[in-house]
Wavefront OBJ file of the C-alpha trace (Angstrom):
o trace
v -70.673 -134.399 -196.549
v -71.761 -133.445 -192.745
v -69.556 -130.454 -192.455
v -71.300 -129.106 -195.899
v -74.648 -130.298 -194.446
v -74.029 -127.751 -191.856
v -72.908 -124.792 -193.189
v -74.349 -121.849 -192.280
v -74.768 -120.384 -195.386
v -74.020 -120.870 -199.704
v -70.456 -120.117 -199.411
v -69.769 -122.244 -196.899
v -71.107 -124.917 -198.424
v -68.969 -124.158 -201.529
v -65.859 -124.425 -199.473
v -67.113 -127.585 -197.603
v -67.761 -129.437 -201.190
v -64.348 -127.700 -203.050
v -60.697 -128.348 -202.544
v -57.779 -127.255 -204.314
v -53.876 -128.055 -204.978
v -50.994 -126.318 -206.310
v -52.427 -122.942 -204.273
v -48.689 -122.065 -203.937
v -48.026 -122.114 -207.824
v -46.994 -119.602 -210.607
v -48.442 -119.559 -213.832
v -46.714 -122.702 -215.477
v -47.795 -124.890 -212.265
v -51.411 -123.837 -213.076
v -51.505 -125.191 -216.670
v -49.641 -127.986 -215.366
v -52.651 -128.963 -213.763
v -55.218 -127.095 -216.622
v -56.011 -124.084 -213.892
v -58.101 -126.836 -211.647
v -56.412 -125.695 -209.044
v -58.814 -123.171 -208.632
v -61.661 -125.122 -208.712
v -63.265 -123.583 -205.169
v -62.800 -120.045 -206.767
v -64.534 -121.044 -209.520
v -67.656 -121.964 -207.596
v -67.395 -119.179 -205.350
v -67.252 -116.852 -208.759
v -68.075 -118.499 -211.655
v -68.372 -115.399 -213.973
v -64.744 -114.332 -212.698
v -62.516 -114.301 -215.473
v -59.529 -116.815 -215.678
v -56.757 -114.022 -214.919
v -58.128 -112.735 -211.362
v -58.768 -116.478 -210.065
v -55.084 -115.897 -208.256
v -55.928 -113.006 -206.822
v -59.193 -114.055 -205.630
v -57.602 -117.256 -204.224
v -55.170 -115.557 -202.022
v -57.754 -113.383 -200.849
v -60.214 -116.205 -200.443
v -58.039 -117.829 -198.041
v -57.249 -115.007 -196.251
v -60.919 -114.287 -195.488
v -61.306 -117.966 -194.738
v -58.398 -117.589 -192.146
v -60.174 -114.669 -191.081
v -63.157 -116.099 -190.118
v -62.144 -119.698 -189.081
v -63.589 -121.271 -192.247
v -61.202 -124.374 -193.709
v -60.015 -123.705 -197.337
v -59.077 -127.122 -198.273
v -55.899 -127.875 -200.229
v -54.339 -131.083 -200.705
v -52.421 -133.032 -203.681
v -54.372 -134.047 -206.629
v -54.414 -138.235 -205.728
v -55.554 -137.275 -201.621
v -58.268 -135.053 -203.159
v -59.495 -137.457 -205.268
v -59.278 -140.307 -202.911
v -61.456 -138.046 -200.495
v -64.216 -137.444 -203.375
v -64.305 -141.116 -204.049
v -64.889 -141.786 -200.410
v -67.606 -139.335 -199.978
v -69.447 -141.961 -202.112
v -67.995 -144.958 -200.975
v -71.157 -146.171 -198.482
v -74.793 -146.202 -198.825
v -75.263 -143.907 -196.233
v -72.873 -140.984 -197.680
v -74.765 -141.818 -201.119
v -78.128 -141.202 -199.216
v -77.022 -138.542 -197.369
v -75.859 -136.596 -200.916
v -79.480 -137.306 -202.448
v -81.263 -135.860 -199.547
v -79.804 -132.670 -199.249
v -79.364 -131.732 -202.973
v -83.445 -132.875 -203.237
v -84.059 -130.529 -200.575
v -84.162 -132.846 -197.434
v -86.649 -135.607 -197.011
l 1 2 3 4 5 6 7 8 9 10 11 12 13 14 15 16 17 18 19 20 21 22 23 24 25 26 27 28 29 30 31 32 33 34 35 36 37 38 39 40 41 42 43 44 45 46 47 48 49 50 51 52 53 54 55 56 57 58 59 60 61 62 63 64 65 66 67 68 69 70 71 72 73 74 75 76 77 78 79 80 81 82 83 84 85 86 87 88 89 90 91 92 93 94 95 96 97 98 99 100 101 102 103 104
């Protein structure tokens, strides 16, 4: 929640609030997991059609490697855990109201 509340800019944010697994997959691992493992492409490019979200992904991370911006990955149970904890206290809650109401 703190890195996202200081991004620089839109697609930063994106990144800070998205996190993918199975990056590393073919095909077959991406319906294993019903293509949400390219759920950061999908907000950086919503209107991207399903077959280019590998390409974009690789070159996504690239650029993020690039310039020094974290693509997160992780397995499916650690991302979720993470999500769940980003809500876990009052104070992550509050801080998740305030900046999608604009700041206080």
């Amino acid at each position: 929640v703190t890195a996202r509340n200081k991004s620089r800019d839109w697609g930063e944010a994106q990144l800070h609030s998205s996190a993918d697994w199975g990056v590393d997959g073919n095909f077959f691992v991406s319906m294993k997991y019903l293509c949400l493992n390219y759920h950061t492409v999908h907000h950086m490019f919503p209107r991207v059609d399903f077959c280019h979200h590998q390409a974009v992904q690789r070159i996504l991370m690239e650029t993020c490697d690039e310039f020094g911006v974290a693509y997160r990955t992780g397995t499916p149970w650690a991302i979720y855990k993470e999500m769940v904890g980003s809500f876990a206290s009052p104070r992550a809650l509050l801080q998740e109201i305030v900046i999608y109401a604009g700041g206080i």
